[in-house]
C-alpha positions in Angstrom: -13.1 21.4 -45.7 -10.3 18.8 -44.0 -8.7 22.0 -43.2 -12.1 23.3 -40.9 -12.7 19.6 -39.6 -9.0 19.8 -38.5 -9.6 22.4 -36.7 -12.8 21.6 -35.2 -11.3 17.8 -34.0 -8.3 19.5 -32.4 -10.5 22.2 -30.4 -12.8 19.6 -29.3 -10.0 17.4 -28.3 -8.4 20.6 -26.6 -12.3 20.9 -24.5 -12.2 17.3 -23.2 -8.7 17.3 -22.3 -9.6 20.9 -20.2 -13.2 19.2 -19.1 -11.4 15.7 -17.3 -8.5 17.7 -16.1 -11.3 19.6 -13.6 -12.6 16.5 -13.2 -9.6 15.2 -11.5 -8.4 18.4 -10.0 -12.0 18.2 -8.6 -12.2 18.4 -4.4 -7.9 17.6 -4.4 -6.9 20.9 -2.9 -7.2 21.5 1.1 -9.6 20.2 3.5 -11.4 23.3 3.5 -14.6 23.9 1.0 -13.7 27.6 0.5 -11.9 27.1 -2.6 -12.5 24.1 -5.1 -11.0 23.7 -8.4 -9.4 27.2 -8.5 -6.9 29.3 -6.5 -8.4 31.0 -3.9 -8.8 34.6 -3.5 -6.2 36.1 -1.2 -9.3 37.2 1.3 -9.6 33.5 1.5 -6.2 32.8 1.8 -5.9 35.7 4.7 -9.2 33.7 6.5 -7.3 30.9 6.3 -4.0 31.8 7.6 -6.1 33.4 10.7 -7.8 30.6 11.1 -4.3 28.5 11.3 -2.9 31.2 13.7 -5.9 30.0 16.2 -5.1 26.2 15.6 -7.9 25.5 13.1 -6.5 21.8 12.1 -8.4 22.0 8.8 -7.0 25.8 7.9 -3.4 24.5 8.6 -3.8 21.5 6.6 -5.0 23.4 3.6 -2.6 25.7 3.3 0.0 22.6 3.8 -1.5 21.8 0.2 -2.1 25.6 -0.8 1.3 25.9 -0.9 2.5 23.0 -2.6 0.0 23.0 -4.9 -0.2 26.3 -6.1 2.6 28.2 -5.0 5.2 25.4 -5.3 6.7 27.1 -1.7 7.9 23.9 0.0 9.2 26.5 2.9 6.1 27.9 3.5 4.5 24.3 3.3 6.9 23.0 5.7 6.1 25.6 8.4 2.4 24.9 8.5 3.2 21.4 9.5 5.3 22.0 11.6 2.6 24.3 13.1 0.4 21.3 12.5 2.8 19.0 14.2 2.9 21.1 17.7 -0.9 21.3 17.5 -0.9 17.4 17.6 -2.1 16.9 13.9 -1.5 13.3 13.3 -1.6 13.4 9.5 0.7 16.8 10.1 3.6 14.6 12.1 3.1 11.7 9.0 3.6 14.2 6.2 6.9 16.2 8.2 8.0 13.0 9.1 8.0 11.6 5.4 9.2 14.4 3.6 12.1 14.5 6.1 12.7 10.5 5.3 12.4 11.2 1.7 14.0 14.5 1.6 11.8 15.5 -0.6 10.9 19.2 -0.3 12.6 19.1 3.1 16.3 18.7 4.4 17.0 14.7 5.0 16.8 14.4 8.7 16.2 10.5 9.1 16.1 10.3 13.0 13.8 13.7 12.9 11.7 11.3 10.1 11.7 8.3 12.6 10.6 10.4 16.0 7.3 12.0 14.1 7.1 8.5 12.3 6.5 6.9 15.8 4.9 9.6 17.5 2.0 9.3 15.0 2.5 5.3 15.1 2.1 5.0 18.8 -1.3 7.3 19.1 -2.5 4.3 15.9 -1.9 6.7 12.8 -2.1 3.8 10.0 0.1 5.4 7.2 3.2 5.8 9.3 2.7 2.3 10.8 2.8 1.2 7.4 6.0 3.6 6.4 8.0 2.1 9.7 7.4 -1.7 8.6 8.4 -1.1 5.2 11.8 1.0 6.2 12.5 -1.7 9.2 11.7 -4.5 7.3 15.2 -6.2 6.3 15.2 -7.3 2.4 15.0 -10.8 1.3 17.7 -10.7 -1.0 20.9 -7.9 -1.0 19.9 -5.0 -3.5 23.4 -3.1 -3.7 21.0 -0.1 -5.1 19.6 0.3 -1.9 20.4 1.9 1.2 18.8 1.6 4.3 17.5 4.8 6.3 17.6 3.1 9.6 19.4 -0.1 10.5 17.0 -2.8 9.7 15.3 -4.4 12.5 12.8 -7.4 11.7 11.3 -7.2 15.7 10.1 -4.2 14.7 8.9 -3.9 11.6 6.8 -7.2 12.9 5.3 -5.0 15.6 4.4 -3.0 13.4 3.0 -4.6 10.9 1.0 -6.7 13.2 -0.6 -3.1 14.6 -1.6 -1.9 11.3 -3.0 -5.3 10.0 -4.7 -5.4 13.4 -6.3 -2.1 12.2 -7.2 -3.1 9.5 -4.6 -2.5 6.6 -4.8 -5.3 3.8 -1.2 -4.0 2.9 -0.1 -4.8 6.3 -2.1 -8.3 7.0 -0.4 -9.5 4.2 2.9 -8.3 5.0 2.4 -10.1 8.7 1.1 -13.1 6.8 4.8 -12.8 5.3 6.4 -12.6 8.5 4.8 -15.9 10.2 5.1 -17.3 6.8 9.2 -16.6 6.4 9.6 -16.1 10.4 11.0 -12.8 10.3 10.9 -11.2 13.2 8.8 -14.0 14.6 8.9 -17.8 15.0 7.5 -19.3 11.8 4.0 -20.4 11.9 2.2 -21.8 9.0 -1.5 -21.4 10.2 -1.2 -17.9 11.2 0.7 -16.9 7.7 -2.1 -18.3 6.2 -5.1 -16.2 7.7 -3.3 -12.9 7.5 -2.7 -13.6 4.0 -6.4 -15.1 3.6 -7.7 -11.8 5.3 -5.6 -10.0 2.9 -6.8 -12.0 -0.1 -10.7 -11.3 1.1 -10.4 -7.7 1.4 -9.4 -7.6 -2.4 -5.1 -7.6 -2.4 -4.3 -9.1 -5.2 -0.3 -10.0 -3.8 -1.5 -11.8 -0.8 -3.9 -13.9 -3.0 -0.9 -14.3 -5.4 1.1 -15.4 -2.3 -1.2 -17.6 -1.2 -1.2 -19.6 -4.2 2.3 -20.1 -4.6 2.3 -21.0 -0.7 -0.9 -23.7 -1.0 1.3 -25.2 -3.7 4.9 -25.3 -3.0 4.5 -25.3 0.8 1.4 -26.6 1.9 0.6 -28.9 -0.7 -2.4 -28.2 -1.2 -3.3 -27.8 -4.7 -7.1 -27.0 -4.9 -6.7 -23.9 -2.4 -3.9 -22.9 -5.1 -6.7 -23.2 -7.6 -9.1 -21.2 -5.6 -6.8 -18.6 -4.8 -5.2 -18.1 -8.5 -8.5 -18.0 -9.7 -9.2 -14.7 -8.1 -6.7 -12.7 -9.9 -7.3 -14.9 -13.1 -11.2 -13.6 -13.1 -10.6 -10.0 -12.5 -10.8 -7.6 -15.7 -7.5 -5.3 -14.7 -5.1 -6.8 -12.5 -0.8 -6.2 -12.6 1.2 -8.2 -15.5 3.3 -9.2 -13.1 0.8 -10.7 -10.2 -1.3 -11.9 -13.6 1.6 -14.0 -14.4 2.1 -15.6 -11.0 -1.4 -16.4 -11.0 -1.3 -17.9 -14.1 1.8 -20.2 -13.2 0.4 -21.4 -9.9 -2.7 -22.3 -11.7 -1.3 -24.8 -14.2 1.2 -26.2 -11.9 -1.9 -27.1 -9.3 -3.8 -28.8 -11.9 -0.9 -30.3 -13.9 1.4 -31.8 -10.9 -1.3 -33.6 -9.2 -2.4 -35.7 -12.2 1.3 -36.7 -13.6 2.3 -37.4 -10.0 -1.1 -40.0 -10.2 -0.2 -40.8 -13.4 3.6 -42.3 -12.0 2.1 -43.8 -9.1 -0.3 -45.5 -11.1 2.7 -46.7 -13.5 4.9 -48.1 -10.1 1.9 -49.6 -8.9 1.0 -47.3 -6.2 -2.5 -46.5 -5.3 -3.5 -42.6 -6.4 -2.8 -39.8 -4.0 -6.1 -37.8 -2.9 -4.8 -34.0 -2.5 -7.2 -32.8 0.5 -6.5 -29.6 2.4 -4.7 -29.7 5.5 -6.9 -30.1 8.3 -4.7 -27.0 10.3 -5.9 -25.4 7.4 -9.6 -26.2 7.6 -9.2 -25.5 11.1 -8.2 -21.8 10.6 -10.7 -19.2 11.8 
């Protein structure tokens, strides 16, 4: 009997396993409905490679993923982006441009990566905006374990945070937040770090919430918005350890400073501070 129900646990284990895996596999391949969940049939395949030959955007872009999905063919992959890329494809000059920055199934060509990178930047393609500040942006501290691509240049990585964030990119608004907050690449200024980050924080990114409440703390002083702002990582079910733990810190530093600074101002004889928001704060739209 434990034998049978052995077998009977591991075949319905074996099931589910096969039943969430086409769950996620689900809609991932190509843009084009003809094939879903399966390979294609090569009639398809022949359709689709037609339809690529006559500049079909979504045929090209599905057999980008045809081939590097199912037949592992990087080569093949490659050349339908680059077909992609001289039929203007936006999303086909991001993904060239990437794999040439990573090298990843593609020779390294950084400047190549850069020229497609910008091309697709400057007509307001929001993932390479993103890739250009995070590869321009120079590193707060030296990590010997990384090497730039391309010289670091703060000027620009600002610009270009500021377009994505202007687009709409919580990633980016708090990265520009970071900017006017640190004055990289741009003249420090406290009230305009603090509504890129508050945008950020609104839209649901937990690490410009984090920042702001380590900012409203050591840097503002402003201890209740510290509160308010750790509080909305501390109430969410999943959030990272790491941002957790920042939250967490910021939190009992806001309540626990403000009452032992009272409590030695009270013991020198000084009248008890009242820890009110900045009014440029307030004043932020």
């Amino acid at each position: 009997m434990n034998g049978w129900w052995l077998i009977w646990l591991s075949c319905s284990l074996l099931l589910a396993q096969k039943r969430d895996s086409l769950m996620i596999y689900y809609g991932v391949v190509g843009k084009d409905q003809r094939f879903i969940l399966q390979k294609p049939a090569p009639a398809v395949v022949d359709s689709l490679r037609r339809a690529a030959a006559k500049g079909d955007s979504a045929a090209i872009l599905s057999l980008v993923e045809y081939y590097q999905l199912y037949e592992l063919r990087p080569d093949s992959s490659r050349r339908y982006l680059e077909l992609g890329v001289k039929a203007g494809l936006l999303e086909a000059m991001h993904l060239l441009g990437v794999a040439y920055l990573r090298g990843v199934e593609a020779p390294r060509r950084p400047q190549e990566a850069r020229r497609l990178l910008e091309e697709a930047a400057e007509k307001g393609y929001l993932l390479s905006l993103r890739v250009l500040w995070e590869e321009l942006e120079p590193p707060d501290s030296v990590n010997p374990l990384r090497r730039p691509v391309w010289p670091y240049d703060a000027k620009k990585a600002f610009l270009y945070a500021k377009r994505a964030a202007e687009l709409g990119d919580p990633v980016s608004m708090a990265a520009l937040g970071r900017y006017y907050g640190q004055g990289k690449g741009v003249a420090r200024n406290d009230s305009l770090a603090y509504l890129w980050l508050r945008r950020a924080a609104e839209k649901g990114y937990d690490l410009a919430a984090v920042l702001l409440s380590e900012w409203c703390l050591e840097r503002w002083l402003a201890p209740h918005q510290a509160r308010k702002w750790a509080s909305q990582i501390l109430q969410k079910e999943y959030v990272d350890i790491d941002l957790l733990y920042r939250a967490k810190i910021a939190d009992y530093y806001a309540e626990v400073l403000p009452r032992w600074l009272n409590y030695f101002r009270r013991v020198l004889g000084l009248p008890e501070k009242v820890w009110e928001t900045p009014s440029w704060m307030r004043g932020v739209g």
